[in-house]
N, C-alpha and C positions, 0 to 999 in steps of 0.2 A: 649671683645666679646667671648662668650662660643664656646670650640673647635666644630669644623665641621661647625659653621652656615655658611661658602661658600655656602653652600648644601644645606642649607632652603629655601627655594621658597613661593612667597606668598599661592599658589594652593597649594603643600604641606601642607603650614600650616591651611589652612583654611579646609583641607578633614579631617586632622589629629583630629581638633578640632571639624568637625561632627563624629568622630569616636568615640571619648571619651566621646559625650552626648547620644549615642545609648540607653544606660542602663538608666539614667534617664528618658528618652523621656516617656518610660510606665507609669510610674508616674505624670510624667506633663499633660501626654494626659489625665490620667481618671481625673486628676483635672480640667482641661480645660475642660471636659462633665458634672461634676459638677457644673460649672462655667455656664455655655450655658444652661442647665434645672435649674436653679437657678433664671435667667435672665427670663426667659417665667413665672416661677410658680411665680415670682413678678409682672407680669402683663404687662412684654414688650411686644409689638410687637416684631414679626419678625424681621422686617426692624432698627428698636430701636434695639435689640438685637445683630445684628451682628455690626452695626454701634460703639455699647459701648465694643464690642469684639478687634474690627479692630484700634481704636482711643482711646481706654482709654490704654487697655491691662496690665491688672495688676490685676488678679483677689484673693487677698484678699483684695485689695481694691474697687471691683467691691464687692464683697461678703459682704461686713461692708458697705455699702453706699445705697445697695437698699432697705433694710429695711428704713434708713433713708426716703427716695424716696418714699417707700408705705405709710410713715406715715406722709409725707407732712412737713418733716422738713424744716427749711428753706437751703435757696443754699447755704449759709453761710459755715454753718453745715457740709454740706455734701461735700463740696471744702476742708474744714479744716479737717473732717476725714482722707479725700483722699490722703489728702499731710502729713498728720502725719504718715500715716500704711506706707507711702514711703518713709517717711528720711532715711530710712536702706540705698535707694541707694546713700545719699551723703560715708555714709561709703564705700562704694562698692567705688564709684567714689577716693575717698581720698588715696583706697589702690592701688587701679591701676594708679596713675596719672603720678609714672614714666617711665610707658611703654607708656601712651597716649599723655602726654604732647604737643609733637612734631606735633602731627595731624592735621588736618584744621579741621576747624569750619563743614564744611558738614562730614565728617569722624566720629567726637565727637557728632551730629545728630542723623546719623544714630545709631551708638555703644549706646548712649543714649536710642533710644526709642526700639530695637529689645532683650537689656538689661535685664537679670533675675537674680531670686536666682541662678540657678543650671549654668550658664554659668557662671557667678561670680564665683562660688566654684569650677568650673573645670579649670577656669581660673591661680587663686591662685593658688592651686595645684598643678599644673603644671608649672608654670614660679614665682613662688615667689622667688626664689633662683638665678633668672638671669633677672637682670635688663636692661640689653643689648642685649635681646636676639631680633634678626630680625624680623619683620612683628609680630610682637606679637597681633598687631590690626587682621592682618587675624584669629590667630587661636583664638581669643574671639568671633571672627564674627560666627567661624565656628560652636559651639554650641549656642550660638546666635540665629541664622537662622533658624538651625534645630528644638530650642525650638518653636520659634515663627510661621515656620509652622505648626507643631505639634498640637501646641497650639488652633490656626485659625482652622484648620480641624475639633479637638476634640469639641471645644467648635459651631463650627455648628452643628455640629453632636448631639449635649445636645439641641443646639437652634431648631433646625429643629425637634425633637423628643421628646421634654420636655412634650410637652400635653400626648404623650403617654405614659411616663413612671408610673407604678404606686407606689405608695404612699411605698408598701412594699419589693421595690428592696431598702429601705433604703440608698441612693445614697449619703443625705446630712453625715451621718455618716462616708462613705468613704471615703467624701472628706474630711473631718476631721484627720481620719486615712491618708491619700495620704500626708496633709499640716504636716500634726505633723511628718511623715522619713524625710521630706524635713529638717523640723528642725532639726532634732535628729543629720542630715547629714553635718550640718552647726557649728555644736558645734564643734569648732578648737580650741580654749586654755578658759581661767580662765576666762576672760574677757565674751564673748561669752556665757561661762555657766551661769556668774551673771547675765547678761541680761536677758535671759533665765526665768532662776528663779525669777528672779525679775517680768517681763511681767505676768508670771503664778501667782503670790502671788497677782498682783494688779489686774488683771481680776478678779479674785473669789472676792476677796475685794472689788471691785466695780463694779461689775455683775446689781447691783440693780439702778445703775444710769440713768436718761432716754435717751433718743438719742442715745444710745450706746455710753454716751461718759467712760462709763467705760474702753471702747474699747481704745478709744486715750490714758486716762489716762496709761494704761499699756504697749503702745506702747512708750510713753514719758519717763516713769519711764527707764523702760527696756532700751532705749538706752542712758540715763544720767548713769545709771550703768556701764554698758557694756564700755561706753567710758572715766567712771572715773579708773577704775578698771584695763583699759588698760594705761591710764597717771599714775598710781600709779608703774604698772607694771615697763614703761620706766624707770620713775625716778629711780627707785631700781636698775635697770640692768645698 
């Protein structure tokens, strides 16, 4: 056990953990308004709209799935996208499993669905070096949370507003710009970057595929890279 944790408390850790996603939150929130006008200018309702906000919550996978949607793919389709642009979070899940392990089945629930990019990477970050470290569940929660309000606020705020936004505040751009720092921010070793590279070489390479499955394709590729590239890694070390 790392010196001082006497002194960690769960409330500590979990304030500490809203204090270190402060800085991202700007970012997630305009992506989350992106996400919420994204959702309208495809033809949801209102009520559709917060509903696939509040219960899907995972917006590049809300983002790649409503075109599908508009264009009457089958459910298949759009089930299978959904769960492919998502396997990142078995990774996520795989790296943290020896600080969660121990937790109950409603603990591993909740951590599962309030779960993102940027709480994963503040997570790492900060406790990958201490495997023993106390309530370590709190302080994931604590960026966690704050993303997911964040999140819910922002993206009503696009849902409630989307008719009125027009065409040349260019939004869908910035939310392009907003996802691609997230990336940039997630590049941690060699592994990571071949992924990366990999996902970008097989989009442009299969851009022209229909249903967007160009989209899966490069989401598949990019994580068989990324997770051979990290086995290659271990072996050698």
């Amino acid at each position: 056990m790392s010196a001082g944790s006497e002194h960690i408390t769960p409330r500590g850790e979990f304030w500490r953990g809203v204090r270190a996603a402060l800085s991202p939150i700007v970012g997630t929130s305009m992506w989350g308004m992106v996400v919420g006008v994204a959702m309208v200018k495809s033809g949801l309702t209102v009520p559709q709209a917060i509903g696939m906000s509040i219960f899907v919550y995972a917006g590049s996978a809300q983002l790649a799935v409503l075109p599908l949607m508009m264009a009457g793919a089958p459910i298949s389709i759009v089930l299978f996208t959904a769960l492919v642009i998502n396997l990142r979070f078995l990774i996520y899940s795989a790296a943290m499993a020896p600080w969660f392990n121990h937790l109950s089945m409603r603990w591993k629930l909740l951590l599962g669905y309030v779960s993102g990019d940027v709480a994963a990477a503040i997570f790492m970050n900060n406790v990958r070096n201490d495997n023993t470290r106390p309530h370590a569940h709190w302080f994931f929660l604590g960026p966690s949370a704050a993303g997911w309000w964040s999140w819910q606020a922002s993206s009503m705020v696009g849902v409630l507003l989307g008719s009125q936004v027009p065409e040349s505040w260019g939004l869908g751009f910035a939310g392009t710009i907003v996802l691609g720092g997230l990336a940039i921010t997630a590049i941690v070793n060699r592994a990571v970057l071949a992924g990366v590279i990999t996902t970008a070489l097989v989009s442009v390479w299969c851009a022209g595929l229909p249903l967007r499955l160009g989209l899966v394709a490069a989401v598949v590729a990019g994580i068989t890279v990324a997770m051979s590239v990290e086995a290659l890694t271990e072996k050698r070390s």
